[in-house]
C-alpha positions as a LaTeX table, in Angstrom:
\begin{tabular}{lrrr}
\hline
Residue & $x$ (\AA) & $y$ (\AA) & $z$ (\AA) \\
\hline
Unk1 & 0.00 & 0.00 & 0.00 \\
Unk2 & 1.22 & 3.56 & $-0.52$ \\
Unk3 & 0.32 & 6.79 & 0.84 \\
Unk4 & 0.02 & 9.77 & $-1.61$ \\
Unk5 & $-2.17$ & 12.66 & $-2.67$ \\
Unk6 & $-4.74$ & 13.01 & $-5.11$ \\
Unk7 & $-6.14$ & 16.08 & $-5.69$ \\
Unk8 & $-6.80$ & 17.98 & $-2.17$ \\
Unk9 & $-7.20$ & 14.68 & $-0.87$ \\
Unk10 & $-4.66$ & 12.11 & 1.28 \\
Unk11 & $-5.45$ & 8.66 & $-0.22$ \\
Unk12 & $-4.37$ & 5.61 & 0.35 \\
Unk13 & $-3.85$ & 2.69 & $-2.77$ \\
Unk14 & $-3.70$ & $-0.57$ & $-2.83$ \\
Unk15 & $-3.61$ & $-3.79$ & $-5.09$ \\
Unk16 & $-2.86$ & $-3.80$ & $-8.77$ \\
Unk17 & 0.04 & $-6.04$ & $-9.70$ \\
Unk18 & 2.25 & $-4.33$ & $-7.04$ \\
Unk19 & 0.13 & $-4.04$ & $-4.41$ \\
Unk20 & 0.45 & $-0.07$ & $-5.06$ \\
Unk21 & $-1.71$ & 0.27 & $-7.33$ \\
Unk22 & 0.34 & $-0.65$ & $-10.20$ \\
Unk23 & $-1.17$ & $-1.89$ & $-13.60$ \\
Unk24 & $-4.19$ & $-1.09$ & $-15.69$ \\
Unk25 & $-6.81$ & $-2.69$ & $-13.94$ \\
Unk26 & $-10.19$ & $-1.64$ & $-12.65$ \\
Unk27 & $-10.07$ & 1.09 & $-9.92$ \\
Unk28 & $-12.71$ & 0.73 & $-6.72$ \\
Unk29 & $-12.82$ & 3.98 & $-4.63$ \\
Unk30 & $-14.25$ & 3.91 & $-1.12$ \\
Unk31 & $-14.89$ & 7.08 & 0.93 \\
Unk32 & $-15.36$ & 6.05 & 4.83 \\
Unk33 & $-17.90$ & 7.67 & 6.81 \\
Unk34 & $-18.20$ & 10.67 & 10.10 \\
Unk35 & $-15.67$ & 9.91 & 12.28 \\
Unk36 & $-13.41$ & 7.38 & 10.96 \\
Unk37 & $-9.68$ & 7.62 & 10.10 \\
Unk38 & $-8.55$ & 7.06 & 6.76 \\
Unk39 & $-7.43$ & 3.85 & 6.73 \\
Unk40 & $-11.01$ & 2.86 & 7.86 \\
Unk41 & $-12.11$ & 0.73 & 5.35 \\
Unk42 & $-8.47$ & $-0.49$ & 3.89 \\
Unk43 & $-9.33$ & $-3.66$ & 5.34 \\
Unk44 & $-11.84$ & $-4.31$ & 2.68 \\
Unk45 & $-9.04$ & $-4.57$ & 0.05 \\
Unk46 & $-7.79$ & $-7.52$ & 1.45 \\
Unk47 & $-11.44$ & $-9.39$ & 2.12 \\
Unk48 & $-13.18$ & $-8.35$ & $-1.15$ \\
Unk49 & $-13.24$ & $-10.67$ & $-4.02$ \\
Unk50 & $-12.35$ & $-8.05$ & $-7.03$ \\
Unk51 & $-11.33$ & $-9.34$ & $-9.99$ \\
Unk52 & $-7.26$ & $-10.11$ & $-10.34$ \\
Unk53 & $-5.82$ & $-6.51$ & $-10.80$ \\
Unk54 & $-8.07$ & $-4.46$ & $-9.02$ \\
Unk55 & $-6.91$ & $-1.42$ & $-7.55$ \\
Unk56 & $-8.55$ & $-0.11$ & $-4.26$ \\
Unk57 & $-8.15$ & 3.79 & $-3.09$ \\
Unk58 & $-8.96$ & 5.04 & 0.37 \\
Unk59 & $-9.10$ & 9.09 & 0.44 \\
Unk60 & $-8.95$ & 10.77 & 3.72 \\
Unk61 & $-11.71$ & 13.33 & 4.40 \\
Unk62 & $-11.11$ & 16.88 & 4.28 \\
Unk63 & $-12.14$ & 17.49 & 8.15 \\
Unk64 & $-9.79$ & 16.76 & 10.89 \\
Unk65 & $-12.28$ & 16.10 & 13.98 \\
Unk66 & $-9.61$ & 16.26 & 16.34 \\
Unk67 & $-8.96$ & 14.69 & 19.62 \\
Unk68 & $-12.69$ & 14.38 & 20.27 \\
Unk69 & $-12.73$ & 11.57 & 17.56 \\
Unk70 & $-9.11$ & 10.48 & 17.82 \\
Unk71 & $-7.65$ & 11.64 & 14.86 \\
Unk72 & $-11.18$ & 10.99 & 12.78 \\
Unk73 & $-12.14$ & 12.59 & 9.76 \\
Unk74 & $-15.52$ & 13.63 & 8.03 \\
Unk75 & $-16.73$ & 14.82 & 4.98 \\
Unk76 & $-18.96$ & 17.70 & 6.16 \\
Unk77 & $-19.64$ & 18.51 & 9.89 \\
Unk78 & $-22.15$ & 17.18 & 11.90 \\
Unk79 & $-24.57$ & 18.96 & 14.36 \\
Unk80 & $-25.18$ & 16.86 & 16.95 \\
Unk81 & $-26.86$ & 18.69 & 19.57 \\
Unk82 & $-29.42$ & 19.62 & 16.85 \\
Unk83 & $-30.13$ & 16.12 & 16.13 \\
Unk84 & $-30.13$ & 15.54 & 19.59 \\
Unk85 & $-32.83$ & 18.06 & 19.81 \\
Unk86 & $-35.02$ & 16.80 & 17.10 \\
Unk87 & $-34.55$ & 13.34 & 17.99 \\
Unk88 & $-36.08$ & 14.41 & 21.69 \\
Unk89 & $-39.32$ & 16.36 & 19.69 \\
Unk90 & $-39.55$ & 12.87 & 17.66 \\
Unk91 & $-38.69$ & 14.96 & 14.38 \\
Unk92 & $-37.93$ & 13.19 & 11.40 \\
Unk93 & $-34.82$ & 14.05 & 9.38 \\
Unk94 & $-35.97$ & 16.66 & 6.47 \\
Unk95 & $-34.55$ & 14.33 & 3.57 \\
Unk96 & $-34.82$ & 17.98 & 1.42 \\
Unk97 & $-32.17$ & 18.87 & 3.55 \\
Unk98 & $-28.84$ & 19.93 & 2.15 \\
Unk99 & $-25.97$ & 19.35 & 4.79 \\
Unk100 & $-23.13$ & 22.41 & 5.13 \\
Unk101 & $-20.42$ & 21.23 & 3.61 \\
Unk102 & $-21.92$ & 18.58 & 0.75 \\
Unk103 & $-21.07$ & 21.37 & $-1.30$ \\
Unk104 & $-17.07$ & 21.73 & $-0.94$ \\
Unk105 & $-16.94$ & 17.80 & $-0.52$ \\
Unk106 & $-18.21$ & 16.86 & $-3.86$ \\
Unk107 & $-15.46$ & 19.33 & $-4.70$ \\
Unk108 & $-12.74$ & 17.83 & $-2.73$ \\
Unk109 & $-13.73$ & 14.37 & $-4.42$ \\
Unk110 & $-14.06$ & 16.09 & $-8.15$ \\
Unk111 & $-10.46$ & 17.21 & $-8.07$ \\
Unk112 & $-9.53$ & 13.91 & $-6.46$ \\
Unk113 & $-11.43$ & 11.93 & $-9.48$ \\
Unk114 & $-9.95$ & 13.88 & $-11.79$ \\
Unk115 & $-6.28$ & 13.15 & $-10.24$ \\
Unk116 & $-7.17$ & 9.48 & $-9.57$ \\
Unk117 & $-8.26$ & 9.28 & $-13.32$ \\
Unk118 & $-4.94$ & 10.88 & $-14.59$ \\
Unk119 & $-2.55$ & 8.64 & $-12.13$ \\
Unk120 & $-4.28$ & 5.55 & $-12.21$ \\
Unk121 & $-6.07$ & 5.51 & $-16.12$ \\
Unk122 & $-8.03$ & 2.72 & $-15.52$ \\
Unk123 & $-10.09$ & 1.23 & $-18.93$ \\
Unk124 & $-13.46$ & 3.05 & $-19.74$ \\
Unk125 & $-15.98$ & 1.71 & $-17.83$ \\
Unk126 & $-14.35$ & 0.28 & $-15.05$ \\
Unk127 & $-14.59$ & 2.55 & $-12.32$ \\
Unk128 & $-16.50$ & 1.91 & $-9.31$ \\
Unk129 & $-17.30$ & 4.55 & $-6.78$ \\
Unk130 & $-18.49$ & 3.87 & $-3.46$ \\
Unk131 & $-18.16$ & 4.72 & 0.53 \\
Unk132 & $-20.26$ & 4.04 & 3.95 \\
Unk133 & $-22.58$ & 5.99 & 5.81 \\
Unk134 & $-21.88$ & 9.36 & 5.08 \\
Unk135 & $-19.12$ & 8.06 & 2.45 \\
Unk136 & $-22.16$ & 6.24 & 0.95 \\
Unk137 & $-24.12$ & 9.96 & 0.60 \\
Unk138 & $-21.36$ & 11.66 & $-0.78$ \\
Unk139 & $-20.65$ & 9.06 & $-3.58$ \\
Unk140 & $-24.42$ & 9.08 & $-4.49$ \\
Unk141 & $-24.59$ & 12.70 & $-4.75$ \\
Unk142 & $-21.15$ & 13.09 & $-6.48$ \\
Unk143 & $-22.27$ & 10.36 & $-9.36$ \\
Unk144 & $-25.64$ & 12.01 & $-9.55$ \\
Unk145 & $-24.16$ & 15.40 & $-10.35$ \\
Unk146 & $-21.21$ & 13.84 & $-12.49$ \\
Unk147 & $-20.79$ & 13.34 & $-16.31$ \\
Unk148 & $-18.60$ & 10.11 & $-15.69$ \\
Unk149 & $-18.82$ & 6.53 & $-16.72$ \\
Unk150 & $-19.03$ & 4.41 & $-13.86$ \\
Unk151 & $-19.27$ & 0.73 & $-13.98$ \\
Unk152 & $-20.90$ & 0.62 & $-10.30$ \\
Unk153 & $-22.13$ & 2.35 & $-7.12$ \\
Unk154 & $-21.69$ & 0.49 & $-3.73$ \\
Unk155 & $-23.43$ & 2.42 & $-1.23$ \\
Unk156 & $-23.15$ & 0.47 & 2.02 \\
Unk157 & $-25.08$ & 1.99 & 5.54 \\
Unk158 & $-26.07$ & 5.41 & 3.66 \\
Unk159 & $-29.57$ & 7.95 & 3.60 \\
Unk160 & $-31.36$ & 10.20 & 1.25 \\
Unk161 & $-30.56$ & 13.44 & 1.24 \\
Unk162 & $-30.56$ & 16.59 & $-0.60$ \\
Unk163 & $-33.75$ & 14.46 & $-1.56$ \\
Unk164 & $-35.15$ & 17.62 & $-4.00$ \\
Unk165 & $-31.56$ & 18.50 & $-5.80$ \\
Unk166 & $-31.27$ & 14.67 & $-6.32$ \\
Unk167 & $-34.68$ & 13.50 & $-7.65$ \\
Unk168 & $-34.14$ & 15.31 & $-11.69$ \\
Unk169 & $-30.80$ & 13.92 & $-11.49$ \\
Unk170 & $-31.57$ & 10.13 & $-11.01$ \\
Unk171 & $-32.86$ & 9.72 & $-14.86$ \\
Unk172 & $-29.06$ & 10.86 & $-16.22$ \\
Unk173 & $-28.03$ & 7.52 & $-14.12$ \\
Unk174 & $-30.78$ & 5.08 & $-15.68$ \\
Unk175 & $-29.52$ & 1.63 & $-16.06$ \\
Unk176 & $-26.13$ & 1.98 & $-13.58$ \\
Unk177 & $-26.11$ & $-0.94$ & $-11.35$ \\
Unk178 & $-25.89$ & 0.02 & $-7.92$ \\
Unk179 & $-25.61$ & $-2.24$ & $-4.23$ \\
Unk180 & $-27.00$ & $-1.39$ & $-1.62$ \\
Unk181 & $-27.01$ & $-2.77$ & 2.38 \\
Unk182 & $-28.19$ & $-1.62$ & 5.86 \\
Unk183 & $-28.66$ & $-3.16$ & 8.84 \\
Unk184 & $-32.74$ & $-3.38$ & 10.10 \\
Unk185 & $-31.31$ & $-2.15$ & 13.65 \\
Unk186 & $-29.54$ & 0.51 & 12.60 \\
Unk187 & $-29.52$ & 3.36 & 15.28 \\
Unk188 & $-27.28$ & 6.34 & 13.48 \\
Unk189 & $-29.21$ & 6.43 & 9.89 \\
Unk190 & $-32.97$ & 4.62 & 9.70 \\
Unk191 & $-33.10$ & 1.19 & 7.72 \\
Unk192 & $-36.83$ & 2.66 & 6.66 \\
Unk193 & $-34.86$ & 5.36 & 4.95 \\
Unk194 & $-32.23$ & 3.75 & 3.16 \\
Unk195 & $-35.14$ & 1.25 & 2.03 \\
Unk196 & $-36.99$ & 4.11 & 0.68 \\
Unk197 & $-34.16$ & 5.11 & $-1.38$ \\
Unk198 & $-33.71$ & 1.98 & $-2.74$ \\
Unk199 & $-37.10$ & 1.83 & $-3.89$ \\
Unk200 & $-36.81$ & 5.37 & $-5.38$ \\
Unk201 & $-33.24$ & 4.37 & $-7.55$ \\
Unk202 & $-35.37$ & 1.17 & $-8.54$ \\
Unk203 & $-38.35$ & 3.03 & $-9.61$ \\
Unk204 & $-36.42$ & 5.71 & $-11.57$ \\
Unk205 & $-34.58$ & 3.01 & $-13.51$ \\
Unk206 & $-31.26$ & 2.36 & $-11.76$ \\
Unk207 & $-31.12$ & $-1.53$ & $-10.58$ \\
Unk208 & $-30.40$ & $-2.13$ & $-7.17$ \\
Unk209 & $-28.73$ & $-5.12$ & $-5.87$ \\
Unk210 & $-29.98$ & $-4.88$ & $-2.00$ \\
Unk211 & $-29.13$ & $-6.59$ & 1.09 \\
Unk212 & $-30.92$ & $-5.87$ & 4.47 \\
Unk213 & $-28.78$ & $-7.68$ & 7.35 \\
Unk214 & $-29.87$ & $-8.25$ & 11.15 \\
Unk215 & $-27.50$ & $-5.57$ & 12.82 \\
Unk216 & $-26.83$ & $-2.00$ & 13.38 \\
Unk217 & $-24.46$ & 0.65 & 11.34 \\
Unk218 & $-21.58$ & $-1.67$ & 10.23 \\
Unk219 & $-20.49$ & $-3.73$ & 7.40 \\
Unk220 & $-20.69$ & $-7.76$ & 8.32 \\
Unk221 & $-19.67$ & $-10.47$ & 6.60 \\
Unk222 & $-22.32$ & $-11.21$ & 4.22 \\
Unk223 & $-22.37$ & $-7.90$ & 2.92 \\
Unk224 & $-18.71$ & $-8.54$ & 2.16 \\
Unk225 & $-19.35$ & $-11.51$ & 0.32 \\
Unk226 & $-22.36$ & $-9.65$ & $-1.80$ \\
Unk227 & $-19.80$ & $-6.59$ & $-2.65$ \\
Unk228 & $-17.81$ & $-9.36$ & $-3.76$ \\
Unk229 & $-19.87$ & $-10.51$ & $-6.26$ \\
Unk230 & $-21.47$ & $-7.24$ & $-7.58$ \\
Unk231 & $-17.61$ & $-6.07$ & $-8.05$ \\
Unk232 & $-17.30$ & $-9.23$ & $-10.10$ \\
Unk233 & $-20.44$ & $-8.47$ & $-12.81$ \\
Unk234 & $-20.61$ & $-5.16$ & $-12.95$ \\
Unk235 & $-16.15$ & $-4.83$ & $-13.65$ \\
Unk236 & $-15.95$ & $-8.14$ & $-15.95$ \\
\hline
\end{tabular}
């Protein structure tokens, strides 16, 4: 694995045929979500079933938390006493709602793509983008509002948002094959939404692989296994 930049962003690559993401193979891109470092989900590299070649990039997130979150990072900040607050009033989430900072982090990831693209020049059509939890958001939004080919869209543990700036944008993205997973106990972002969303992709003609799992906001095993295989179809 090395450790280089990409555009504003810290990244970290793996596989290829050096294990630094040498060769000309397909590229997988995986933003982690609020909170994590960004090494996060580096893991997956070695536990996903790509096809031989693959190359896997981590990017940091723009936001240092601090010492609050040991060393974390996030895409956009978080207001947690105000969903604190809401929570208490038994308010629902506006999905309408357009976080602070979605704007400048679809940024930070356009000049990343566009350095990935240069450095790494993988094939046409075999780029997948994909994160978790708020990673998952901000790779939905940035395909939505991109002109790029993408083989794939793995959003794992994610939500609707900016739910009226995304709805005309989901016909431009007709027929891209997308997976999606969330746990049914999940107490940081509601299964019911995420379910919702799925329905919405499916009914404005993007397919949806989906797999609901018995658990909370995380990424277990089987979900692993089902990446796996969606890697495998959508990057042969």
């Amino acid at each position: 694995m090395r450790l280089t930049k990409l555009g504003p962003l810290d990244s970290r690559i793996t596989g290829g045929t050096d294990r630094e993401g040498g060769g000309d193979g397909p590229v997988v891109i995986l933003l982690h979500g609020f909170g994590a470092s960004g090494d996060d989900l580096v893991p997956l590299a070695r536990v996903l079933a790509a096809p031989a070649g693959t190359r896997f990039v981590f990017p940091a997130g723009p936001i240092d938390l601090g010492h609050q979150f040991a060393g974390g990072r996030a895409w956009w900040p978080v207001d947690f006493e105000e969903r604190a607050r809401r929570q208490a009033l038994g308010v629902n989430r506006d999905l309408a709602e357009v976080p602070a900072g979605l704007d400048a982090a679809r940024a930070a990831v356009d000049a990343f793509l566009d350095e990935a693209m240069r450095t790494l020049a993988p094939a046409s059509n075999t780029l997948v983008l994909g994160g978790f939890s708020q990673g998952a958001m901000l790779s939905l939004d940035t395909v939505l509002r991109s002109t790029r080919a993408f083989a794939g869209l793995v959003l794992l543990s994610g939500s609707h948002i900016a739910a009226d700036e995304w709805a005309p944008r989901f016909e431009g993205r007709r027929g891209l094959p997308v997976f999606m997973s969330h746990g049914q106990s999940d107490d940081v972002l509601p299964f019911a939404v995420a379910d919702a969303l799925r329905g919405t992709l499916v009914a404005r003609g993007i397919p949806v692989e989906w797999t609901a799992f018995r658990g909370g906001h995380a990424i277990p095993g089987n979900v692993v296994d089902e990446v796996s295989r969606f890697l495998v179809r959508v990057l042969k």
